[in-house]
C-alpha positions as CSV (number, residue, x, y, z in Angstrom):
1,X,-211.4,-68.8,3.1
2,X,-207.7,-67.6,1.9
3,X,-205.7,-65.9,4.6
4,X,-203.5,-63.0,4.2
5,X,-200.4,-65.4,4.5
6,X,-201.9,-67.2,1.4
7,X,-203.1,-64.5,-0.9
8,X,-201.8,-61.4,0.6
9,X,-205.3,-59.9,1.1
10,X,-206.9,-57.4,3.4
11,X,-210.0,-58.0,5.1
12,X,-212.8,-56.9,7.1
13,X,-211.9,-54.3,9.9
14,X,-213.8,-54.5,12.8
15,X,-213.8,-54.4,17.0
16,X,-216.1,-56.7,18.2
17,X,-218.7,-55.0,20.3
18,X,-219.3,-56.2,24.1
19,X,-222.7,-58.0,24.3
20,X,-224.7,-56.7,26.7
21,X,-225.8,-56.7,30.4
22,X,-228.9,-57.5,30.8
23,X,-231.6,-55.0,31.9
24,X,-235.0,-55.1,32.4
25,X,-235.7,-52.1,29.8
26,X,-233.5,-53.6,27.4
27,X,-235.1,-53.8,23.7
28,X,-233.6,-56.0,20.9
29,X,-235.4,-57.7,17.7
30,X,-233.6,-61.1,16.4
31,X,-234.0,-62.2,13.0
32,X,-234.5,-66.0,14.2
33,X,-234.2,-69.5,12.5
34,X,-234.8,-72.9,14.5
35,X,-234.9,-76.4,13.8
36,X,-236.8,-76.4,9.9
37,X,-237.8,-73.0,10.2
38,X,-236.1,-69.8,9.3
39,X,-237.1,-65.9,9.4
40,X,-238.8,-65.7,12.6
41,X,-239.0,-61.7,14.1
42,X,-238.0,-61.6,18.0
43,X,-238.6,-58.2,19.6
44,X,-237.7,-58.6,23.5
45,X,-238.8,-55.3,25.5
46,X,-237.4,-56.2,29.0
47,X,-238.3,-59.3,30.4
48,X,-241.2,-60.2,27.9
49,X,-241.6,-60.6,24.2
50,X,-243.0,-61.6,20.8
51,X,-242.4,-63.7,18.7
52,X,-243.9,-64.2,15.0
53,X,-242.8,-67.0,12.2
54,X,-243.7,-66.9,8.3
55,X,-246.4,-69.8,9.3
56,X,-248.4,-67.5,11.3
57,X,-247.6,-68.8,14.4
58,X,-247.3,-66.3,16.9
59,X,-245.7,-66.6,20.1
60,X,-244.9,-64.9,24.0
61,X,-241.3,-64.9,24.9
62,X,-240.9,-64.8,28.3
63,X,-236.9,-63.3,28.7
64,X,-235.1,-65.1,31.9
65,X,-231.4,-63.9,31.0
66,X,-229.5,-62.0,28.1
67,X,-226.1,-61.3,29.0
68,X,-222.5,-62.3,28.0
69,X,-222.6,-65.2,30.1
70,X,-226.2,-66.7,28.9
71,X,-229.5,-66.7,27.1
72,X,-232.3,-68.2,28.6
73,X,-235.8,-67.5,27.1
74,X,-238.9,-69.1,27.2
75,X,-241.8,-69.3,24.7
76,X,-245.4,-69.9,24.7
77,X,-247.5,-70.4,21.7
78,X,-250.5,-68.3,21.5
79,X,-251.5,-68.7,17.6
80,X,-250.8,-70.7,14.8
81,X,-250.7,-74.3,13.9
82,X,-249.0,-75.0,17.0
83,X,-250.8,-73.4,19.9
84,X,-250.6,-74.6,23.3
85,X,-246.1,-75.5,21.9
86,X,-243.7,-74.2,24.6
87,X,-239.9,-74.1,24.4
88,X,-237.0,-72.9,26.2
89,X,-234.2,-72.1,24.4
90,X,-230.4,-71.3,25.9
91,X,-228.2,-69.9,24.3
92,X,-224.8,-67.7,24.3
93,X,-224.1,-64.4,22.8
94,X,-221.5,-63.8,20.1
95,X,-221.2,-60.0,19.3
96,X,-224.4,-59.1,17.6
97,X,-225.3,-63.5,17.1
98,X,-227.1,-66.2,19.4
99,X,-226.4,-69.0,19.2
100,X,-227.8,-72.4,21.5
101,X,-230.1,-75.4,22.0
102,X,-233.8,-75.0,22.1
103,X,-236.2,-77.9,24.1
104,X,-239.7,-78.2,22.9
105,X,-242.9,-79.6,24.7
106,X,-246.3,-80.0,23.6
107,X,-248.7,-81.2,26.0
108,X,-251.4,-83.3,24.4
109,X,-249.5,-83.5,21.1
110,X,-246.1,-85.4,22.1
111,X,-245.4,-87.8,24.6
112,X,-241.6,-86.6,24.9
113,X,-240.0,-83.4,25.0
114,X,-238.0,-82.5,21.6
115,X,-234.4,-80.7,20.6
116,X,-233.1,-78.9,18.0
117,X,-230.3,-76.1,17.4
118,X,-231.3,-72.2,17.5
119,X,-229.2,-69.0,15.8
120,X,-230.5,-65.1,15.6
121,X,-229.1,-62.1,14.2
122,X,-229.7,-58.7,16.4
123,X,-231.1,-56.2,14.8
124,X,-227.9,-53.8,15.1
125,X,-230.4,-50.3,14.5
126,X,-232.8,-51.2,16.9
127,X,-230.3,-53.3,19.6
128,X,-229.1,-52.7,23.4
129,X,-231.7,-50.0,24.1
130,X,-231.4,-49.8,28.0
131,X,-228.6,-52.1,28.1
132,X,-225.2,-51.8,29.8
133,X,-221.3,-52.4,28.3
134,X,-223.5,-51.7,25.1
135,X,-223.3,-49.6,21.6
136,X,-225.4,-46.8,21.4
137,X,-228.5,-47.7,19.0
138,X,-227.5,-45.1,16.3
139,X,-227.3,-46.9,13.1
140,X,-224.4,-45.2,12.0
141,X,-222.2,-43.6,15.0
142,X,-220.0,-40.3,13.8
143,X,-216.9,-38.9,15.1
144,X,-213.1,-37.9,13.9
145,X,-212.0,-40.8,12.1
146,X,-208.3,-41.8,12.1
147,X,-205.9,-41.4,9.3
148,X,-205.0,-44.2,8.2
149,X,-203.6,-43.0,5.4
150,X,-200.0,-45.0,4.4
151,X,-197.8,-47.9,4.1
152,X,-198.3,-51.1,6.2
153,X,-196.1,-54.0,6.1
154,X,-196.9,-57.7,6.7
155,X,-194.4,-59.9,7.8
156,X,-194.3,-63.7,8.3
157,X,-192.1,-66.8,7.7
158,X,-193.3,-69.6,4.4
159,X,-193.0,-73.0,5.1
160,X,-189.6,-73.4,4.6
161,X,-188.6,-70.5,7.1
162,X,-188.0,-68.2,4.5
163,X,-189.1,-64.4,6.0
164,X,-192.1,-63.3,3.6
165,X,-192.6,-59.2,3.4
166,X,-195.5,-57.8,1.8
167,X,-196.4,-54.3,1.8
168,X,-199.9,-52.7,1.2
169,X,-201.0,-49.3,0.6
170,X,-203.8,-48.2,2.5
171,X,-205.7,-45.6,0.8
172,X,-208.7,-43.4,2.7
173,X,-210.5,-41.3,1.2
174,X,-213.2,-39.7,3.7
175,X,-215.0,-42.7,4.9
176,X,-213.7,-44.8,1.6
177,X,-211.3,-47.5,2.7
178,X,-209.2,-49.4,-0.3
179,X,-205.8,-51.5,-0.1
180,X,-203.9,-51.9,-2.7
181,X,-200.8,-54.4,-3.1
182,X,-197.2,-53.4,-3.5
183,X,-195.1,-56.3,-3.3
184,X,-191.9,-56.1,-5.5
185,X,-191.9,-57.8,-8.7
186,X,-195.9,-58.4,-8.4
187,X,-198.6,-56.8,-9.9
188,X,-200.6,-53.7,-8.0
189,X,-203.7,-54.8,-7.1
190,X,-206.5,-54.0,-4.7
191,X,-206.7,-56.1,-2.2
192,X,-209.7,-54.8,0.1
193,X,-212.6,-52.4,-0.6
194,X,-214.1,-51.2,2.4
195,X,-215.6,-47.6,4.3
196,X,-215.8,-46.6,8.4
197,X,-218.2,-48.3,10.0
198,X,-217.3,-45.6,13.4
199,X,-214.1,-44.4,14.2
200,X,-213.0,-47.9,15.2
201,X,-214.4,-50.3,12.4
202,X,-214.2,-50.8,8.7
203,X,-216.7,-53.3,6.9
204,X,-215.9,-54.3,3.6
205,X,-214.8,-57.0,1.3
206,X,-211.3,-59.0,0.5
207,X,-210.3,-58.9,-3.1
208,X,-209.7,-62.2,-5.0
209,X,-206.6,-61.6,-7.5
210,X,-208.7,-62.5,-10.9
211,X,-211.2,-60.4,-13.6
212,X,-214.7,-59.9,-12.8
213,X,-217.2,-58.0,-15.0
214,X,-218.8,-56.2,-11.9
215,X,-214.8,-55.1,-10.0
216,X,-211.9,-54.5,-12.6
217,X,-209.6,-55.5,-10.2
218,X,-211.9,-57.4,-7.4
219,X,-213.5,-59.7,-7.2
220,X,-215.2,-60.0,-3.7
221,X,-213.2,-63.2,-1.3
222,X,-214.2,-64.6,2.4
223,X,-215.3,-62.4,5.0
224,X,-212.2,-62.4,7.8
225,X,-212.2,-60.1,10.4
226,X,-209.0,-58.2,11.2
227,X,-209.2,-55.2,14.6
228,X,-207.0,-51.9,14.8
229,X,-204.9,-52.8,17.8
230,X,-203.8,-49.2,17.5
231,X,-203.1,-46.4,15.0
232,X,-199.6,-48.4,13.8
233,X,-201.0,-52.2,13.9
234,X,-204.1,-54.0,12.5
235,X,-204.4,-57.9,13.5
236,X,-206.9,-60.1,11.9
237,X,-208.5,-63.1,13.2
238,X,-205.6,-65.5,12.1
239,X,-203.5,-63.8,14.0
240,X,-201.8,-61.9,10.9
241,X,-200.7,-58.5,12.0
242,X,-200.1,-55.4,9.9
243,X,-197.9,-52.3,10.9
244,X,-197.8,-49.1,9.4
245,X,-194.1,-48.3,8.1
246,X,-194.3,-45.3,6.3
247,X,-197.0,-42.0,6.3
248,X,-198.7,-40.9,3.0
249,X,-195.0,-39.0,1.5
250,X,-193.9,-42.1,1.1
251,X,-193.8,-42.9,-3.0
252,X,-195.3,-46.1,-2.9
253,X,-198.3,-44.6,-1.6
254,X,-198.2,-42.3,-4.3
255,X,-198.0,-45.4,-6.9
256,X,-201.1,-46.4,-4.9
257,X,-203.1,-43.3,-6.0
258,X,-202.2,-43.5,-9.4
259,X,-203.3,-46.7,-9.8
260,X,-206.9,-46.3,-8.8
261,X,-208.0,-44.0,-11.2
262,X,-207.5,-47.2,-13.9
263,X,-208.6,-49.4,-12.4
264,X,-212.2,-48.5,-12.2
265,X,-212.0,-47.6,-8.4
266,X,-215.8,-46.7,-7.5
267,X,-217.1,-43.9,-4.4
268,X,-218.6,-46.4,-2.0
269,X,-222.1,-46.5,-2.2
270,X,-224.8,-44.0,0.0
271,X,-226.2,-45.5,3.1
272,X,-229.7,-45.7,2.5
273,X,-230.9,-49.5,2.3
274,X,-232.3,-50.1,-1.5
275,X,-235.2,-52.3,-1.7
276,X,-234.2,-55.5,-2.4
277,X,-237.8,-57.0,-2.5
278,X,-238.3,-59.3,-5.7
279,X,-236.6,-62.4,-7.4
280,X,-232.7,-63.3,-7.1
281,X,-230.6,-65.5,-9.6
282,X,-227.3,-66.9,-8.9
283,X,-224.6,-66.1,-12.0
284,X,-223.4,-69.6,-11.6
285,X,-226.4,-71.7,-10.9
286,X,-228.3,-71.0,-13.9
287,X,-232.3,-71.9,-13.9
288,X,-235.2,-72.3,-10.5
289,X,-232.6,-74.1,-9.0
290,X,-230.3,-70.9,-8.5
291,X,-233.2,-68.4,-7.8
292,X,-234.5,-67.0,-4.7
293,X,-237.0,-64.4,-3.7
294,X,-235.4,-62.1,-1.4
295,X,-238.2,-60.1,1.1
296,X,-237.5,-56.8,2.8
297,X,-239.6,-55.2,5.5
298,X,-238.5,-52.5,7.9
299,X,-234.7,-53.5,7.5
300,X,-235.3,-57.7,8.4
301,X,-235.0,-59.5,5.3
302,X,-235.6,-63.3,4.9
303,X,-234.8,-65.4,1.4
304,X,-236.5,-68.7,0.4
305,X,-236.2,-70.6,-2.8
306,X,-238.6,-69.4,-5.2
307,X,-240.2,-72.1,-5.9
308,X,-241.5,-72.1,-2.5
309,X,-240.8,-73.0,1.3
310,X,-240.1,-71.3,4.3
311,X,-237.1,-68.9,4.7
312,X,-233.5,-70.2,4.6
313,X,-232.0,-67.3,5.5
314,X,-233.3,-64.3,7.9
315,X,-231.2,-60.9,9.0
316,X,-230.2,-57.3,9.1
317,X,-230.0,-54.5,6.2
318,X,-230.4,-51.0,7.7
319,X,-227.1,-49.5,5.6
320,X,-225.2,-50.1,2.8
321,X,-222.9,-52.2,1.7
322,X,-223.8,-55.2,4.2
323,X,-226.8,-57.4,5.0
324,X,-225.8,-59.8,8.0
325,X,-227.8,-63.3,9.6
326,X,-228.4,-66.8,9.5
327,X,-228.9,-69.1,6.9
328,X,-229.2,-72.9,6.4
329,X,-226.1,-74.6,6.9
330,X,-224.4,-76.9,4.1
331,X,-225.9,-80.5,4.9
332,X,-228.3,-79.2,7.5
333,X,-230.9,-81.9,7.6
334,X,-234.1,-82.1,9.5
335,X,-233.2,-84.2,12.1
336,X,-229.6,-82.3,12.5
337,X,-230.5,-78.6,11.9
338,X,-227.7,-76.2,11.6
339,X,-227.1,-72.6,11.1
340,X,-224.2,-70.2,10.2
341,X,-223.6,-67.0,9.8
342,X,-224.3,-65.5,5.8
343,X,-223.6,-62.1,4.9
344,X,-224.9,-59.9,1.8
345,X,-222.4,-57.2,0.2
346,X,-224.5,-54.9,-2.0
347,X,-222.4,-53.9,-4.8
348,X,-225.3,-51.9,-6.2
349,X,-229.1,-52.0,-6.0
350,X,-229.2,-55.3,-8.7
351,X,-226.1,-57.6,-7.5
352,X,-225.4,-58.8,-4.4
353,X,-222.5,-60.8,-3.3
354,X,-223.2,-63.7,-0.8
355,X,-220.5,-64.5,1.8
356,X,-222.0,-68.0,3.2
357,X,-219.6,-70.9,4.5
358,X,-216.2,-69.4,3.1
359,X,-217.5,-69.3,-0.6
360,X,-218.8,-66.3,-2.3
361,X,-221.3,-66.4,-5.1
362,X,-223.0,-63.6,-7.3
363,X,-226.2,-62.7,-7.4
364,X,-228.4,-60.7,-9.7
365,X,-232.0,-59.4,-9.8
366,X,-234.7,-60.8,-12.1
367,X,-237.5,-59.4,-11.9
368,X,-238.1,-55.7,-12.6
369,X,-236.9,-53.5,-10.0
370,X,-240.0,-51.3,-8.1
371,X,-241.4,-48.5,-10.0
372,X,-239.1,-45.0,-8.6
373,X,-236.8,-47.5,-6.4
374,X,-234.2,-44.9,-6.7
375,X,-233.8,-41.0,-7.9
376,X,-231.9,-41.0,-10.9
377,X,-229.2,-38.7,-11.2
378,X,-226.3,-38.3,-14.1
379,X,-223.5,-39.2,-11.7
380,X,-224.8,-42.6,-11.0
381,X,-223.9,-42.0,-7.6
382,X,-225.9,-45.6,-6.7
383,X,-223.5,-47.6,-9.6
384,X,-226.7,-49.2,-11.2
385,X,-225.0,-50.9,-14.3
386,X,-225.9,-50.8,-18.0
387,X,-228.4,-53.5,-18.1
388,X,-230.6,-52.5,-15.0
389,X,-230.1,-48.5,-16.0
390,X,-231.9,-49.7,-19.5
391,X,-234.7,-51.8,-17.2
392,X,-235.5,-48.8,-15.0
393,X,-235.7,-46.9,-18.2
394,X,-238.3,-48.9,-19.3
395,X,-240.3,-49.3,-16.1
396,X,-240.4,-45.4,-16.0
397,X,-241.5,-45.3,-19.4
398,X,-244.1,-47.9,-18.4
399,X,-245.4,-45.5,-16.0
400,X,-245.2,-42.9,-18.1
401,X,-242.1,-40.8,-16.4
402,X,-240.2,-40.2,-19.5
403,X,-238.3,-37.8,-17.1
404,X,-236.9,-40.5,-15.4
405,X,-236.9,-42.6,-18.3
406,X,-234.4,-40.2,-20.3
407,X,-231.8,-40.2,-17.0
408,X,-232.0,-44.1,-16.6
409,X,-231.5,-44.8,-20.4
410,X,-228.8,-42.4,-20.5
411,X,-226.6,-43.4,-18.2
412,X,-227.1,-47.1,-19.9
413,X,-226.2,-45.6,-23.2
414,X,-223.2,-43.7,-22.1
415,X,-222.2,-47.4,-20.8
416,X,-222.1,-48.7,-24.0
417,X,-225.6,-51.0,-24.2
418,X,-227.6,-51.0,-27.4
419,X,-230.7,-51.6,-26.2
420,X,-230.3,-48.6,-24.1
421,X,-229.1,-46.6,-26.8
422,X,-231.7,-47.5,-29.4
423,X,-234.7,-47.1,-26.7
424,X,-233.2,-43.6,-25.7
425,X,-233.2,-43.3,-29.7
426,X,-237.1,-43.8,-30.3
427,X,-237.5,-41.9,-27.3
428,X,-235.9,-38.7,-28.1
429,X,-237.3,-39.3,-31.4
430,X,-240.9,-39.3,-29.9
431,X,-239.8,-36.6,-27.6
432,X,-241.6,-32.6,-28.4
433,X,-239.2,-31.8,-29.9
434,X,-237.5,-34.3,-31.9
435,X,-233.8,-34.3,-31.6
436,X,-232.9,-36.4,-34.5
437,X,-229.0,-35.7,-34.6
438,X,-228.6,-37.4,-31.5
439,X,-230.9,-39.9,-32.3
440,X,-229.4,-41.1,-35.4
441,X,-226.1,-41.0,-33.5
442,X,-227.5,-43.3,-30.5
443,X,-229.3,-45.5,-33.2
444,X,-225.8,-45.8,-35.2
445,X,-224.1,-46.9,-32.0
446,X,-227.3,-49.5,-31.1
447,X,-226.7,-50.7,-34.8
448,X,-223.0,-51.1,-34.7
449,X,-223.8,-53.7,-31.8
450,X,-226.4,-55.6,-33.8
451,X,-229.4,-54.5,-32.4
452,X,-232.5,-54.7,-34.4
453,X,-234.4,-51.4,-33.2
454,X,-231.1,-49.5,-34.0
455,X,-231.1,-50.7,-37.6
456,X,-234.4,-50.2,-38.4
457,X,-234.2,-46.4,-36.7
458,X,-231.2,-46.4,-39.3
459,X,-233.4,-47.7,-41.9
460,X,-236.0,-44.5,-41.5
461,X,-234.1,-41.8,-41.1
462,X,-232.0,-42.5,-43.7
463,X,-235.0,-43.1,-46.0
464,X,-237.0,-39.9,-44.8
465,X,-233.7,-37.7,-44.2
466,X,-234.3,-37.4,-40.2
467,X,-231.1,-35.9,-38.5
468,X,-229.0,-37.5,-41.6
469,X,-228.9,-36.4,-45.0
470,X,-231.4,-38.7,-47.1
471,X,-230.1,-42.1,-48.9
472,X,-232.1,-44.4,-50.0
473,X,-229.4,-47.6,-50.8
474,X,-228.5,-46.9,-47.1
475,X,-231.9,-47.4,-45.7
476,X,-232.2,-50.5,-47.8
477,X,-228.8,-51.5,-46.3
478,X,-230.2,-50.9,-42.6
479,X,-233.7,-53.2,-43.7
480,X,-231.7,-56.0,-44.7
481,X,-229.3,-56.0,-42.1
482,X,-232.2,-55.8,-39.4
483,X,-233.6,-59.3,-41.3
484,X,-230.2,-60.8,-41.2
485,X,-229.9,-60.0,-37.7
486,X,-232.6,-62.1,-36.5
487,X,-234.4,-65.7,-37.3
488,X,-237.8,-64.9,-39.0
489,X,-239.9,-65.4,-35.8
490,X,-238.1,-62.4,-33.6
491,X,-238.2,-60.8,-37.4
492,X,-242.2,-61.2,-37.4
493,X,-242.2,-60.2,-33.7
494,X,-241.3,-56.9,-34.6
495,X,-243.1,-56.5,-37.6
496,X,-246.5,-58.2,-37.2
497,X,-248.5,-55.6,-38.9
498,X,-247.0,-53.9,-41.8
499,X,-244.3,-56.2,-42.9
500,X,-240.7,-53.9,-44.4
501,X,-242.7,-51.7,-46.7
502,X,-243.4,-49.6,-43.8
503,X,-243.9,-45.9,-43.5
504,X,-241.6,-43.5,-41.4
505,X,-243.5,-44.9,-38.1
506,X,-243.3,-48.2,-39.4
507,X,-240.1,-48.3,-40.0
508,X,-238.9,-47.2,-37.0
509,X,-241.1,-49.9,-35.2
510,X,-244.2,-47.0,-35.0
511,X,-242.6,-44.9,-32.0
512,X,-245.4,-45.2,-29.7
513,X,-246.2,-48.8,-30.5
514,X,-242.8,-49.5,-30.4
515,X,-241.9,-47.5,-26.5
516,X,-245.1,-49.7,-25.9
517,X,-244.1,-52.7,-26.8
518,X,-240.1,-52.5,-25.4
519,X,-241.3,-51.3,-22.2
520,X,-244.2,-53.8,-21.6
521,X,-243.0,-56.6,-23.3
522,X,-242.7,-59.4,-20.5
523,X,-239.6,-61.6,-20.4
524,X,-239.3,-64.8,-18.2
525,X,-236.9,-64.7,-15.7
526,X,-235.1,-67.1,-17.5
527,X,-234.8,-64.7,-20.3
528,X,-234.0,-61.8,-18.2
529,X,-231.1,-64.1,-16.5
530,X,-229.9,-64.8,-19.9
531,X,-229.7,-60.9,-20.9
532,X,-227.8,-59.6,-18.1
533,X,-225.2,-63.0,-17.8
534,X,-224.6,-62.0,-21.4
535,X,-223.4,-58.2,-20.7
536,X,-221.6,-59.5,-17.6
537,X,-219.8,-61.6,-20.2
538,X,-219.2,-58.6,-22.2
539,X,-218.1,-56.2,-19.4
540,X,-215.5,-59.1,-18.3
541,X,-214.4,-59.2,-21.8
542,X,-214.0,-55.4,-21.7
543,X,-211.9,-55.1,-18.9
544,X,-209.6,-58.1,-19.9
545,X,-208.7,-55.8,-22.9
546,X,-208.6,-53.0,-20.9
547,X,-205.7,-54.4,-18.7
């Protein structure tokens, strides 16, 4: 985790929120892990409860205390492998986190009592109902935010007792939060992309100060915590304090707000949860040994390895950008079980960045994303990138929704992918009726990139004179290239019928067999994996130019 004395970076804003006083109609759910096991759902109405793990047992929770001070609950085992197991477990709160010791018995089964470590997450939608000293259960709370709108100085001493000064801009736009660096001599860059939580918290992400395919200038760093003191000073958890200087007039805020604009600065994403549900790959640890399956179910969502096991992570998404709970601690083992706090940072409905143990690590999805996940719109107002725009594309054509099919392969095209472009190509080729021009002129761009279907759409309609004027040496160019362009077997692949001396349809991979074929043809994940770390590569290599 890199300070702001270190790295001059901004953080994480947010007042920690008073746990609650008990009360007997208090009503909380806890994502839950313990000992070996992880994802269990707690919902606590008053002084009794239930209690459910992924291996069926099922439990009665039995609530003693839940306040500030302590957390005493007791279980019975009522289903399950275990019936007839009760524990106590003690605990202490910790804003919306318990954390404690839990002591099992099993009459019949063990001789001696048993002990093991305990952590939940509170379900922060559904939390304190009935509770004193507590935040209202709205999901999202309203009201006038403050401006926050200027320049804010930090100040501190390096090791040798030199003074250090770095100054930040803080830019808001409505609920948008981003800071961007201004120290003399240094290059701008943001530092912190973030939005209001309320009036009196901001939830984002630090910036890292190097390239990354998915943030042109950020690259999301440690979670750290940092409160408004008051509308002049912000003080994060190291102790680092920040005071405004200078209001909005000031011309280094205006240097601030004409650097966004380049840099690829992105509106912050709706609030609606997406639907994670499905398989996850890590960008760094390739292969089954990077890949989890992520499952989401009335805003608690649990991962596990997909190879199989039990959860080893269990928590809260119910708005965008942040998914919070417990997870598996590094060098957690059986006998020692230990948990710690993980956090998710949706950066759109396919990658999620994974704050766990002061590292952060990418993830991507692999498997196809659910039929009509999301409405597609030509603003991209949900940031889906190229690659996963040109996979909803083809699950919509799947199912036959060429409306949404059209939108998704769009917006993929427009970002520069040829397997977008040359699908939207056959597509609007297909389409009643026709429009050729722009399908030659999607094709061409598909073709410039290598892409197989875009040369052989070149290939026909140069041959049969569709939205270009006819020219047969060109269409003989286009066949050739689209053998040079892959190894005979992915060559065969697309031409297992007819061989090159096709007709119009054949050449152009016969339009319907050929929508057929790109939208149903099922890759592994590993090939999937291998696709989109290839356009990440691509993007990163984009940007570097671009800056």
């Amino acid at each position: 985790m890199r300070t702001l004395a270190a790295a001059g970076t901004l953080f994480v804003l947010t007042f920690c929120t008073p746990p609650p006083t008990f009360s007997d109609h208090l009503q909380i759910r806890l994502a839950e892990c313990e000992a070996d096991l992880c994802g269990g759902l707690w919902t606590l109405d008053g002084t009794a409860g239930k209690a459910q793990w992924p291996n069926d047992i099922v439990a009665e929770l039995s609530v003693e205390r839940f306040d500030q001070d302590k957390v005493l609950i007791h279980r019975k085992d009522v289903a399950g492998p275990s019936l007839g197991l009760t524990a106590v477990y003690t605990g202490v709160l910790h804003d919306l986190r318990v954390e404690g010791d839990v002591t099992y018995s099993w009459s019949g089964h063990w001789s001696e009592s048993k002990t093991s470590k305990w952590a939940a997450a509170l379900d922060p939608a559904h939390a304190f109902s009935g509770a004193t000293n507590a935040p209202s259960a709205k999901a999202h709370p309203r009201g006038p935010l403050p401006n926050l709108n200027g320049v804010w100085l930090y100040t501190n001493r390096d090791a040798n007792g030199k003074q250090l000064s770095i100054a930040f801009a803080l830019v808001q736009r409505a609920e948008d939060v981003t800071l961007v660096q201004m120290q003399t001599g240094l290059l701008q860059i943001v530092t912190f992309r973030g939005h209001f939580d309320s009036p009196t918290s901001i939830s984002g992400q630090s910036c890292a100060e190097t390239f990354s395919p998915l943030h042109p200038n950020c690259i999301p760093d440690s979670a750290v915590t940092s409160t408004l003191v008051d509308p002049s000073h912000l003080k994060d958890n190291f102790g680092a304090v920040l005071e405004r200087v200078a209001g909005p007039d000031d011309p280094r805020y205006t240097q601030a707000l004409a650097l966004l604009p380049p840099i690829g600065a992105k509106p912050f994403l709706p609030e609606p949860p997406f639907d994670l549900n499905g398989i996850w790959q890590s960008a760094t640890q390739q292969g089954p040994g990077g890949r989890y399956k992520i499952v989401q179910k009335d805003n608690l969502v649990s991962s596990s390895p997909s190879v199989g096991g039990y959860p080893i992570f269990a928590g809260w998404y119910f708005r965008n950008p942040i998914v919070s709970g417990t997870a598996r601690a590094k060098g957690s083992t059986a006998q020692d079980p230990r948990w710690a706090w993980m956090g998710f940072f949706i950066e759109n409905p396919d990658e999620i960045s994974v704050n766990f143990e002061n590292t952060t690590s990418l993830f991507f999805r692999v498997s196809p994303p659910p039929a009509n996940d999301l409405p597609c719109n030509s603003q991209n107002q949900f940031h889906v990138t190229r690659y996963f725009a040109w996979m909803r594309g083809r699950v919509a054509g799947a199912a036959n929704d060429m409306t949404s099919a059209r939108c998704w392969l769009t917006i993929s095209a427009d970002l520069g992918f040829a397997q977008g472009q040359s699908l939207l190509a056959a597509l609007l080729m297909s389409s009643s009726p026709p429009d050729y021009p722009l399908a030659f002129r999607l094709a061409s761009q598909a073709a410039a990139q290598g892409d197989i279907l875009g040369e052989l759409q070149l290939a026909g309609m140069y041959r049969d004179g569709k939205g270009i004027a006819p020219d047969a040496a060109k269409a003989q160019f286009w066949v050739a290239q689209a053998q040079r362009s892959q190894d005979l077997a992915s060559w065969q692949r697309w031409n297992t019928k007819n061989g090159i001396g096709m007709s119009m349809m054949d050449v152009m991979g016969a339009i319907g067999d050929m929508w057929e074929a790109a939208v149903s043809q099922q890759m592994s994940d590993e090939d999937l994996a291998r696709m989109h770390l290839n356009d990440m590569q691509r993007r990163a290599t984009i940007n570097r130019m671009n800056h």
